[in-house]
N, C-alpha and C positions, 0 to 999 in steps of 0.2 A: 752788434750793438743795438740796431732798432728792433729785436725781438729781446732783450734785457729789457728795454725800455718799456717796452709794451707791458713787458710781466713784473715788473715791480707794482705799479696800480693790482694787479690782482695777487700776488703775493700780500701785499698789506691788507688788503678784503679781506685776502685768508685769516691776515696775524689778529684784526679787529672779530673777526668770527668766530673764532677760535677762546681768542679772550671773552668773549661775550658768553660766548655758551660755557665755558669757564665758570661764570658768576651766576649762572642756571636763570631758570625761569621763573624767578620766586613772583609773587603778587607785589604789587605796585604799595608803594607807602607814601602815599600823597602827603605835603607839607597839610598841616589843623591849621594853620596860620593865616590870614589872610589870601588874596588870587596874586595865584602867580602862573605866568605864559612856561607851561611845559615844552611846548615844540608849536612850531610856523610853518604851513607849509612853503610859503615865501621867503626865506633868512633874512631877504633884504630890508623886510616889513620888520622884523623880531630877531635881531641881532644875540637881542641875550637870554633868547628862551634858554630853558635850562638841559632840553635834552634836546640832541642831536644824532641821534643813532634810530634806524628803523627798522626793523626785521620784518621778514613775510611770513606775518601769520607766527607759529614756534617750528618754522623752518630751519632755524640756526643762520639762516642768508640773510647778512644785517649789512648794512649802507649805510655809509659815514653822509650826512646831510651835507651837498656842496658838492660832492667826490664824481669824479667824472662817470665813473660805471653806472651810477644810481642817476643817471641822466632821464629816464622815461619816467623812475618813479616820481620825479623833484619834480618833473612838468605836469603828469598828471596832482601832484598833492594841491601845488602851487597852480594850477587853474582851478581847480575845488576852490581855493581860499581854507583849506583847510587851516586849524589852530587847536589845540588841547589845551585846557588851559585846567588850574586845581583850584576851587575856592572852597575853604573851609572842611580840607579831606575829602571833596566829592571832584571827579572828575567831569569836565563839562566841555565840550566837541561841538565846532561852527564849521559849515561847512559848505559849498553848492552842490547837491548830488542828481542824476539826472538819467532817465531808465533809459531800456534800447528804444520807444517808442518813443523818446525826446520829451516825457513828461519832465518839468522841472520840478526840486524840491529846496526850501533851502532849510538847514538844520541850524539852528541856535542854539546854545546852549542845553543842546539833547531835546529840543522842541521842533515838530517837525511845521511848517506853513509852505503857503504855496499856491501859485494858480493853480494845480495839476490836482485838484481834491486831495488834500493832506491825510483825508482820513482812509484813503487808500495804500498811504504806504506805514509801517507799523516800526517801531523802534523798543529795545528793551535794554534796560541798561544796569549798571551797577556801581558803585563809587568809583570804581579803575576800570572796566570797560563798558562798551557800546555797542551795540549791534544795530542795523537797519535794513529793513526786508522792505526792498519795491512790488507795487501792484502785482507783479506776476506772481509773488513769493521767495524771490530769489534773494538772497544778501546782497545787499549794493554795495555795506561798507559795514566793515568791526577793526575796533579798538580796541587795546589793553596796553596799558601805562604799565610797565616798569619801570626802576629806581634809574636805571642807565638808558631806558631805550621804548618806543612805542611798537609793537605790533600791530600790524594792518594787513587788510584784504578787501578786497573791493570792486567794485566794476565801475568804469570811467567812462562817459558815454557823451556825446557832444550831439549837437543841434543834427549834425548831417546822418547820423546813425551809425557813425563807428563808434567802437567799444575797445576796453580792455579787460581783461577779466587777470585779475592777480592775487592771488592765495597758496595752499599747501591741499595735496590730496593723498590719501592711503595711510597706514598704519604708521610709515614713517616721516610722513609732513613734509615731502618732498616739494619742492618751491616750484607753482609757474607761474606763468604769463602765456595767455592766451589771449590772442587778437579777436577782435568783432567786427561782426556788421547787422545789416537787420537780419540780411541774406543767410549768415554764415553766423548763427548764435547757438554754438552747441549744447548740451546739456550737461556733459563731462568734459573736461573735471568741473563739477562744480566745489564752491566756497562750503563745508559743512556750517549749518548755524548752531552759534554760542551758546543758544538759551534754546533748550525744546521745552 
């Protein structure tokens, strides 16, 4: 009975994954109309954004926002402050981001400022996604709005010098998650970036 239990939560991941990649990867059709809160990384802040499904990267591994397995991603999204929000057919991304050397950055509406010299970290974007390269050149964070769901990758990095690194690597966009520190910050897998 308690390994039933266990595996219904990952049986329904499968059945939401499954369905998702169902509906493929087409490009993102942002509402023309007025701003409206696409996804929060807080729910409790934004109850009614409108999407709630996350995948990593085009992994196909998507997480019901809320759902207990998506536990690391919801704490990483939700200390960023992250939000996606649509205004006028353009996607626009707030956010705190923050390198392994504890530079802090914060992103505004795809604006990068900051103690940490803004003009060291570089951002490129497009109506449906985002991309954002830290000082060293490494992707810190990308975005891409689809109609059902946000794609993310990212590195998560806090005051004391741990990290996470979470994206897709190899021909098949295989999904991970890779721990950090200042000590222990590898090179592979790394995040490919969106815009060359």
């Amino acid at each position: 009975m308690i390994i039933v239990r266990r595996l219904v939560p990952l049986l329904m991941l499968v059945v939401v994954a499954l369905c998702v990649a169902a509906v493929g990867a087409r490009s993102g059709n942002l509402p023309s109309n007025g701003s409206h809160l696409l996804f929060a990384g807080n729910p409790a802040l934004a109850p009614d954004s409108e999407i709630s499904l996350v995948e990593i990267g085009r992994s196909g591994v998507v997480f019901q926002r809320g759902h207990q397995e998506a536990e690391l991603i919801a704490a990483l999204l939700e200390e960023s402050q992250l939000t996606v929000e649509s205004d006028a057919g353009r996607m626009f991304v707030t956010a705190q981001l923050r390198n392994s050397s504890g530079q802090a950055a914060a992103l505004v509406r795809n604006e990068l400022s900051g103690p940490s010299s803004p003009s060291s970290w570089d951002r490129n974007y497009t109506h449906d996604a985002l991309e954002v390269i830290g000082p060293d050149g490494r992707v810190m964070l990308q975005i891409r709005v689809l109609p059902d769901r946000i794609q993310i990758q990212g590195e998560w990095w806090d005051e004391g010098g741990s990290g996470i690194r979470i994206g897709t690597k190899g021909k098949d966009r295989s999904a991970f998650i890779t721990r950090l520190s200042r000590e222990q910050n590898p090179d592979q897998p790394m995040i490919e970036p969106m815009f060359r």
